[in-house]
C-alpha positions in Angstrom: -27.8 6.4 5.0 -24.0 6.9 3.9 -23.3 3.2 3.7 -26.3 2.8 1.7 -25.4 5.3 -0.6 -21.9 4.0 -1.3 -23.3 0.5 -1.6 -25.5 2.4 -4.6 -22.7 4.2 -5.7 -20.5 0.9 -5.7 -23.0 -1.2 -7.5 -23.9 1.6 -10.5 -20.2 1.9 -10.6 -20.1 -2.0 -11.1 -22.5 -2.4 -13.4 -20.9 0.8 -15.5 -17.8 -1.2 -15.7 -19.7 -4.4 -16.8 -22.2 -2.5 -19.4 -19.0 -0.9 -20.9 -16.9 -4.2 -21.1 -14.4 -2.8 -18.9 -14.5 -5.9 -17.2 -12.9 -7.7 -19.7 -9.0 -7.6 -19.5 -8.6 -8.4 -23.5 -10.3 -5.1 -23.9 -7.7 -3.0 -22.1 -5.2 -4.5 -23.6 -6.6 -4.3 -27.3 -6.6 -0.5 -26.3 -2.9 -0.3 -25.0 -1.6 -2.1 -28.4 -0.6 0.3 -30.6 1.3 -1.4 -32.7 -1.0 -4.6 -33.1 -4.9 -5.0 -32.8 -5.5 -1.6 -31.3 -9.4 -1.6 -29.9 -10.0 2.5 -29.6 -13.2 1.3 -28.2 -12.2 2.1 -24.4 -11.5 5.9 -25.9 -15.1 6.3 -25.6 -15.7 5.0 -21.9 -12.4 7.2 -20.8 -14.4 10.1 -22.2 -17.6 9.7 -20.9 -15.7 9.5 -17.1 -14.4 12.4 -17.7 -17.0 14.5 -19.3 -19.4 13.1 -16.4 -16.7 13.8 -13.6 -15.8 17.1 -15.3 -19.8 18.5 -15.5 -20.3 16.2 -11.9 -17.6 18.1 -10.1 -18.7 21.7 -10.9 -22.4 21.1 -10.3 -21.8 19.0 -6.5 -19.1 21.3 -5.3 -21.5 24.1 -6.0 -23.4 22.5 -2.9 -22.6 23.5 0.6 -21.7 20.2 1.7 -22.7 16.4 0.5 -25.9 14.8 1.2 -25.0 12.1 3.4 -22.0 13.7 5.0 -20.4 16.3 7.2 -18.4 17.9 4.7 -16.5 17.0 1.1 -13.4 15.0 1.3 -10.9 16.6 -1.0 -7.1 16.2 -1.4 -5.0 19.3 -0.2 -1.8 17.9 -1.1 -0.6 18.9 -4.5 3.3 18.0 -4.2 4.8 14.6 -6.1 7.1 12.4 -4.1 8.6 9.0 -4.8 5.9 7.5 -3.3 3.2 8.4 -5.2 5.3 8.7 -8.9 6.2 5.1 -7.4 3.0 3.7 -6.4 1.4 5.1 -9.8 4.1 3.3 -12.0 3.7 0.1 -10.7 -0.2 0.7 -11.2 0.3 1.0 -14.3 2.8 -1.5 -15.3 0.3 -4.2 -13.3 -2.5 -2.6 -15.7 -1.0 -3.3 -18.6 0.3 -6.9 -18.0 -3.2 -7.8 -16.9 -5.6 -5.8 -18.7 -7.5 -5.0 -14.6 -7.3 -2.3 -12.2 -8.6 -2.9 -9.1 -12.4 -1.6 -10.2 -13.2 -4.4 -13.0 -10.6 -7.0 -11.0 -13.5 -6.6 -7.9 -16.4 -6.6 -10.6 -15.3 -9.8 -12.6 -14.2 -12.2 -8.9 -17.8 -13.9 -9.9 -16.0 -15.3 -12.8 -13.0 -16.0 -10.8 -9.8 -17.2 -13.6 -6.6 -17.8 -12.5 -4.6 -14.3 -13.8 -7.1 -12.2 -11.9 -6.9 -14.5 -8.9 -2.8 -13.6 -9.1 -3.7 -10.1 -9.8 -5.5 -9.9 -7.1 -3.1 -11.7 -4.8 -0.5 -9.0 -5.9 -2.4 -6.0 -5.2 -3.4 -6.9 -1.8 0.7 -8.1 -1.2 1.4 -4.1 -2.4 -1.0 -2.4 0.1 0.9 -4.9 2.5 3.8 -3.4 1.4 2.6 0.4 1.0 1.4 0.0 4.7 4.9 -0.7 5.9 6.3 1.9 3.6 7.4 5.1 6.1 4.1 7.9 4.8 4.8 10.7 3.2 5.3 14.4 4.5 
């Protein structure tokens, strides 16, 4: 029952990105040029994550444990190291050259174009190279 309900979650997650255009690169970066074209559109889909995560966090946690599993699987670190400052820069540099992050990237392969096929290529070269990065603390 737990794979089946992250194979629901996945796909209404999926479908979320494609209703709200997310998928579409040229809309990310319409949002990150300032100076240019700037598309506030995506303004409106950041919001609605968090207002949904914000009111979907309070309510679940309330819960005694999940549904479909043996407990909730929260962070406990709260530190920053190079790693993650690190790991989170080049996210977002990659982001904003290509417009994906690794949610729409895995929603648009159907309509496979070469700049996703080498952003793809890239991210799964840097969890290569995270894996042989030492971990952290």
């Amino acid at each position: 029952m737990k794979t089946l309900m992250g194979y629901i979650a996945g796909l209404l997650f999926g479908l979320g990105l494609g209703i709200s255009g997310m998928t579409d690169p040229a809309r990310v970066l319409g949002f990150l040029d300032l100076a240019g074209a700037w598309d506030p559109t995506l303004i409106f889909v950041l919001g609605g994550a968090v207002a949904t995560s914000f009111i979907g966090y309070r309510r679940v946690l309330k819960r005694p444990g999940p549904l479909y599993g043996k407990a909730f699987q929260l962070p406990t670190r709260r530190d920053l190291d190079g790693r993650l400052i690190g790991g989170a820069t080049l996210f977002g540099i990659g982001w904003g050259l290509s417009g994906y992050c690794p949610g729409p990237a895995f929603a648009s392969i159907p309509g496979l174009t070469a700049p996703l096929a080498a952003m793809l290529v890239a991210m799964v070269v840097g969890w290569f190279i995270a894996k042989a990065l030492p971990a952290r603390g």
